[in-house]
C-alpha positions as YAML, in Angstrom:
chain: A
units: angstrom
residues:
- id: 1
  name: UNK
  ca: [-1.93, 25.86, 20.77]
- id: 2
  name: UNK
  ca: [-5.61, 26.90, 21.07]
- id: 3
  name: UNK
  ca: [-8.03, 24.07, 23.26]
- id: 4
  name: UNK
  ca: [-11.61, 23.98, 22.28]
- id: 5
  name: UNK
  ca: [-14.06, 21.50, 23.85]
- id: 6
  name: UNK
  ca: [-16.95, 20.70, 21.74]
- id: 7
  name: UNK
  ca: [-20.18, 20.03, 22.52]
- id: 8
  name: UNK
  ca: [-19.82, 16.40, 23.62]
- id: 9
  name: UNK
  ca: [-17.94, 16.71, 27.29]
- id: 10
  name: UNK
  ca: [-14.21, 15.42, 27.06]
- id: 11
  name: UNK
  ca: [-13.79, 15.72, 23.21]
- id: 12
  name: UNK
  ca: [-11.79, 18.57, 21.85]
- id: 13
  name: UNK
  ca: [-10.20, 20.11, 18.96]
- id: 14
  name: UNK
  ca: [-6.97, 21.53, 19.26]
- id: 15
  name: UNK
  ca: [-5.51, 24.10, 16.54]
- id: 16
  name: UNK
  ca: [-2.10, 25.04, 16.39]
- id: 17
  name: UNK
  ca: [-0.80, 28.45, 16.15]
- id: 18
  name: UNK
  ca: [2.21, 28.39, 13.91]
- id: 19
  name: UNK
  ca: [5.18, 30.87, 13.79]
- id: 20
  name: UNK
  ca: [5.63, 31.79, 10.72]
- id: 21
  name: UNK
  ca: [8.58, 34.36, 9.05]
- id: 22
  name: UNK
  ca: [10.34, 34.54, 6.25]
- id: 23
  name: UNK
  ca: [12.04, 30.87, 6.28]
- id: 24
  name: UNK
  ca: [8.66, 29.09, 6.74]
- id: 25
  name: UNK
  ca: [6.77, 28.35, 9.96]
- id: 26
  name: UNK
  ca: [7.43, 26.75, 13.37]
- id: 27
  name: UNK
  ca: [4.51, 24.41, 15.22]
- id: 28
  name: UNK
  ca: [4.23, 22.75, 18.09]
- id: 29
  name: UNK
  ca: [1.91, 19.50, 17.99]
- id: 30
  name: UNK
  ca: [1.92, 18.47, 21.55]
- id: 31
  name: UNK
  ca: [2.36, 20.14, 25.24]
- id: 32
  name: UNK
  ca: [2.56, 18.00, 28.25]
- id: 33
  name: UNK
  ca: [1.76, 21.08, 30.48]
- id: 34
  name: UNK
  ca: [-1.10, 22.67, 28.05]
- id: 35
  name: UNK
  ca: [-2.79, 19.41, 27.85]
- id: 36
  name: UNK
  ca: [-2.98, 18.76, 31.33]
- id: 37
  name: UNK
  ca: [-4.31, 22.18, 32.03]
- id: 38
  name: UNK
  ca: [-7.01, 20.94, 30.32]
- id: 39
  name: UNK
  ca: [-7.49, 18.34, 32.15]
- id: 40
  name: UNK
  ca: [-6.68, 15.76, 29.30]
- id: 41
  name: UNK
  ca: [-4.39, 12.52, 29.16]
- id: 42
  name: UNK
  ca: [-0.45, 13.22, 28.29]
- id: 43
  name: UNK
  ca: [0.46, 9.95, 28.23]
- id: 44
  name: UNK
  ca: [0.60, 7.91, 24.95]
- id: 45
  name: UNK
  ca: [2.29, 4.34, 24.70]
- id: 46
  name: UNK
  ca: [1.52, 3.83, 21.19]
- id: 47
  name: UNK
  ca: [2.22, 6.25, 18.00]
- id: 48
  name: UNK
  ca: [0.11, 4.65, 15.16]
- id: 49
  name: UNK
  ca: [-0.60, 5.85, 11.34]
- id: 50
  name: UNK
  ca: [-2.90, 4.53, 8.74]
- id: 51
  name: UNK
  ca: [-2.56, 4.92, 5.45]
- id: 52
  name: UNK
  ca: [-5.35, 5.15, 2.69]
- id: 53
  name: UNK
  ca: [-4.88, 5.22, -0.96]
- id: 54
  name: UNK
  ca: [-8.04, 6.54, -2.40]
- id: 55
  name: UNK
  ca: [-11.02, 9.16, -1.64]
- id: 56
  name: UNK
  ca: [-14.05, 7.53, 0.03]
- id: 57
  name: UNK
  ca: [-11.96, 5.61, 2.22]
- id: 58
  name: UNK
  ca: [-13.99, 5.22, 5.36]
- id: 59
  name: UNK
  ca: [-12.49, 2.94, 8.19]
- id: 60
  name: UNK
  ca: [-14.12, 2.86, 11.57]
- id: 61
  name: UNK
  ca: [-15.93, 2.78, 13.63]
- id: 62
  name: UNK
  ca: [-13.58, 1.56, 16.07]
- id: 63
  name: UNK
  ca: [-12.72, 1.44, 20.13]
- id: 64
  name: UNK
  ca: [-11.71, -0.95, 22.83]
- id: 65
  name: UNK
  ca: [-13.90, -2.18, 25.68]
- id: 66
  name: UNK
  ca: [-12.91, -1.76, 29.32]
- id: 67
  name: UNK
  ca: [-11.00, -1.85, 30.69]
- id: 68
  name: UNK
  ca: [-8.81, -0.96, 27.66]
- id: 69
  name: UNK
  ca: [-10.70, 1.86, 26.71]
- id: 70
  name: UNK
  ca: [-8.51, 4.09, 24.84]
- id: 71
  name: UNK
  ca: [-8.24, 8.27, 24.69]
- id: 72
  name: UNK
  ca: [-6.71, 8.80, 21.12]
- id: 73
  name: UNK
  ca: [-5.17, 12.28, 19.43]
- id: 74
  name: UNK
  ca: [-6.14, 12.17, 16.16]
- id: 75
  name: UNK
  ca: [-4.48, 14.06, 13.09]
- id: 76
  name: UNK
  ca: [-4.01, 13.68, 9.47]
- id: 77
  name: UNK
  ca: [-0.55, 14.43, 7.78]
- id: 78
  name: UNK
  ca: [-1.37, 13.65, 4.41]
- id: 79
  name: UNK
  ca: [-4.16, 14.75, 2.70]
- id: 80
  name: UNK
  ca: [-7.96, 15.41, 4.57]
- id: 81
  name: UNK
  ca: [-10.04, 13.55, 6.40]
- id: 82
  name: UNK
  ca: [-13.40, 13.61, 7.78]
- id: 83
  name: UNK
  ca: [-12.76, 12.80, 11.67]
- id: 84
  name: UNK
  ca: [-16.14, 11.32, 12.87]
- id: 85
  name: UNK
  ca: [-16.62, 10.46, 17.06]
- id: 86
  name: UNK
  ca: [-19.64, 8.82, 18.60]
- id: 87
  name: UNK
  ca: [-20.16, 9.13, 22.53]
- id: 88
  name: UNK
  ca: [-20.70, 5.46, 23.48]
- id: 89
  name: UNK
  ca: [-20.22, 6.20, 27.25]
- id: 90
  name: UNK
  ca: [-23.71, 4.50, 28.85]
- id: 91
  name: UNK
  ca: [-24.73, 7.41, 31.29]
- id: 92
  name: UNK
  ca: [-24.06, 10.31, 29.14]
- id: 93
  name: UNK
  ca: [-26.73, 13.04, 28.40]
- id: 94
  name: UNK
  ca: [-25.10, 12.82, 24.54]
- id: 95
  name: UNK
  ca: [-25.16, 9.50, 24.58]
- id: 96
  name: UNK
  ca: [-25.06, 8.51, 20.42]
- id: 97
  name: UNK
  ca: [-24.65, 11.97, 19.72]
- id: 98
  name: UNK
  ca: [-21.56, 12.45, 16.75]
- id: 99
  name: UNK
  ca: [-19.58, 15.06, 15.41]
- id: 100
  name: UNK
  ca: [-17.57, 15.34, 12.52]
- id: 101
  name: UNK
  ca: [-14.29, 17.28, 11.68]
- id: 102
  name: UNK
  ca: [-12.46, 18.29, 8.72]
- id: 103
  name: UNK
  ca: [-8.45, 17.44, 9.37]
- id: 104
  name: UNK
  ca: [-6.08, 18.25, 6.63]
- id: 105
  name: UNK
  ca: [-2.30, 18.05, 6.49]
- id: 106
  name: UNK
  ca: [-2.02, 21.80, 5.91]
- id: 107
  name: UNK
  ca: [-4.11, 23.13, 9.00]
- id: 108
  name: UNK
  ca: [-2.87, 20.22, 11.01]
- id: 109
  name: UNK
  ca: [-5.80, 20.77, 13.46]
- id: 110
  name: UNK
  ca: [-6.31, 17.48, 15.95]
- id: 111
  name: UNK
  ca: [-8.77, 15.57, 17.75]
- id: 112
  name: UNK
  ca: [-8.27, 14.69, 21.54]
- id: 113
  name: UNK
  ca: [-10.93, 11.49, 21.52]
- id: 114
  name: UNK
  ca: [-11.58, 10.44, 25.13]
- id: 115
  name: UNK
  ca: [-12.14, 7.07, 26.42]
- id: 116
  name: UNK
  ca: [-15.87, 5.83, 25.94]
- id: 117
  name: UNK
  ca: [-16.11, 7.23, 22.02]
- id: 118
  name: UNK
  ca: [-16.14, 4.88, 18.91]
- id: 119
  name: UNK
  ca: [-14.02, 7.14, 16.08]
- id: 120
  name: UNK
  ca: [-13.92, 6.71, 12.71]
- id: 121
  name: UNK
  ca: [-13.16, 8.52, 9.28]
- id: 122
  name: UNK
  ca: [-13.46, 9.06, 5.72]
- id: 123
  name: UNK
  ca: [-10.59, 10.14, 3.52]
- id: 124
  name: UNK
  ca: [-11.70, 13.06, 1.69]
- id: 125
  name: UNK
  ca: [-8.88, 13.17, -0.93]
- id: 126
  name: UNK
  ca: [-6.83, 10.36, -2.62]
- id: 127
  name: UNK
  ca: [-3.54, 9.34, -0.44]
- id: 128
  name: UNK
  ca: [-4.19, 10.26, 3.14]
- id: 129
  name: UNK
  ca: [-2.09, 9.39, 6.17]
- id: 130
  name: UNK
  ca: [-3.75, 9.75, 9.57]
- id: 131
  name: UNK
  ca: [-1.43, 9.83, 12.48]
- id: 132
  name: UNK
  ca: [-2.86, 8.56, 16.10]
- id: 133
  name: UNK
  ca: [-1.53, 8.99, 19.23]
- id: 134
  name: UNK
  ca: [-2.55, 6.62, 21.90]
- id: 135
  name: UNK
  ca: [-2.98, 5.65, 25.41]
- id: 136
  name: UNK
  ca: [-3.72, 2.39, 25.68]
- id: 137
  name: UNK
  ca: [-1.71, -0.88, 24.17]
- id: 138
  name: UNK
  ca: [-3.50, -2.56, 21.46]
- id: 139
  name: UNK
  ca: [-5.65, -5.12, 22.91]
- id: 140
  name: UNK
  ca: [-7.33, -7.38, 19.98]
- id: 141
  name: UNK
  ca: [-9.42, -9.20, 22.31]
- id: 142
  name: UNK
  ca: [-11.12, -5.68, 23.59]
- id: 143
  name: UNK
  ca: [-11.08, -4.08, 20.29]
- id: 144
  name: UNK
  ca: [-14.56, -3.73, 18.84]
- id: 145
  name: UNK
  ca: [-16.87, -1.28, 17.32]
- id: 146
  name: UNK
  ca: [-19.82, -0.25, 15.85]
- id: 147
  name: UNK
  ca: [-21.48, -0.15, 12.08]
- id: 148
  name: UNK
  ca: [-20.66, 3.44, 10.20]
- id: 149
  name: UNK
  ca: [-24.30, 3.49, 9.15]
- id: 150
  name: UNK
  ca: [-25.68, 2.89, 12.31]
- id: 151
  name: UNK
  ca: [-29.23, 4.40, 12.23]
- id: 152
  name: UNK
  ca: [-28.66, 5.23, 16.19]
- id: 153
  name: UNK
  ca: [-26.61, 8.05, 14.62]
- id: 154
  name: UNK
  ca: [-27.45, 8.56, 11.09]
- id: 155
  name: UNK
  ca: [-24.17, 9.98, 10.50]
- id: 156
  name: UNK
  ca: [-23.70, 12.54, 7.74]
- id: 157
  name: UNK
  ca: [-20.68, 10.85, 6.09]
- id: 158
  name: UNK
  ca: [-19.10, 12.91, 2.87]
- id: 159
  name: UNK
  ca: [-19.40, 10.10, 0.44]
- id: 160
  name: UNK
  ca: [-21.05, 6.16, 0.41]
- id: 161
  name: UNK
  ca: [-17.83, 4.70, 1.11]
- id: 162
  name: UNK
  ca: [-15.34, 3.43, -1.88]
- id: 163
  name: UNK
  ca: [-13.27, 1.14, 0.42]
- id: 164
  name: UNK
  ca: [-14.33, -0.46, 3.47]
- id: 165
  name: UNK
  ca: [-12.87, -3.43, 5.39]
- id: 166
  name: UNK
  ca: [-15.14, -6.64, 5.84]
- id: 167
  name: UNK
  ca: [-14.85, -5.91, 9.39]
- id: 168
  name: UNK
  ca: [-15.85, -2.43, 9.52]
- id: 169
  name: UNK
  ca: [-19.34, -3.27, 7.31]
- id: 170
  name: UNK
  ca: [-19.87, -6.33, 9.83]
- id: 171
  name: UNK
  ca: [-19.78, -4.67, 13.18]
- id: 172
  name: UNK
  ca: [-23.30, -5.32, 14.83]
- id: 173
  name: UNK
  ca: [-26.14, -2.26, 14.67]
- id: 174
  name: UNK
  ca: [-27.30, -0.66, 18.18]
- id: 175
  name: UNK
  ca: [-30.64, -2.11, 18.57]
- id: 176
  name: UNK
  ca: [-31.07, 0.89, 20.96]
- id: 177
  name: UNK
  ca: [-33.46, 3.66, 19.37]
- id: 178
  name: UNK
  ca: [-31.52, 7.24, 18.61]
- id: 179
  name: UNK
  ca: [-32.55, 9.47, 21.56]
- id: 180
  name: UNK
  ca: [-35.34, 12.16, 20.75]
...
């Protein structure tokens, strides 16, 4: 598995490196020992998966307040996906800053999402299933989030959404100003 931190401190993508021969290929999705060289979270009490039905899909964007905050491994095993985080954490120097990645089912690259970020997505083909691996129970009372169209981020998204949840196109705008 190959670790790559990105630009915002504590999120990474992780690639796998297949073995491939003549019977097909052989991947490992998760290493105890490789993630925690890293420094990142190995435990994960909950195995989730979404699934969407059509292109456009966005859902998100989602996380839980303390002291449930959440570190999530992201992946998609259906389809692709446009994997969007947003550093919420209050004294960060990327504070509101986002990035987006493209996960398919056939690169099966994932996202290690630490606590602090709001993550959401947009389905990039029709009948996607995102797998999530997390480490923190489901909390309803702590789970929140943040509107996808948020002009503290002005997220690039692929499409204007085809299917959205009420809840996702209530969540409250930052009435902080995007840092210059």
């Amino acid at each position: 598995m190959r670790f790559t931190e990105t630009e915002l401190k504590g999120v990474w993508l992780i690639e796998p490196t297949p073995v491939i021969d003549s019977r097909g290929s052989f991947t490992r999705l998760f290493c105890e020992r490789e993630m925690a060289d890293c420094g990142l979270a190995t435990r994960f009490v909950q195995h989730s998966r979404a699934r969407s039905i059509s292109r456009g899909t966005l859902r998100g964007l989602h996380y839980q307040e303390e002291p449930y905050t959440e570190v999530k491994l992201v992946s998609c095993v259906r389809g692709a996906i446009f994997d969007v985080v947003v550093d919420l954490r209050p004294n960060s120097p990327t504070r509101f800053d986002w990035l987006g990645f493209e996960l398919t089912a056939e690169t099966m690259k994932q996202v290690y999402i630490p606590a602090g970020f709001a993550h959401g997505l947009q389905t990039l083909t029709n009948d996607v299933e995102v797998s999530y691996l997390i480490s923190q129970f489901y909390t309803p009372h702590a789970s929140t989030g943040v509107r996808y169209n948020d002009p503290a981020f002005s997220i690039n998204w692929p499409f204007m959404p085809t299917a959205i949840s009420e809840r996702d196109l209530n969540w409250p705008l930052l009435r902080t100003p995007k840092k210059c």
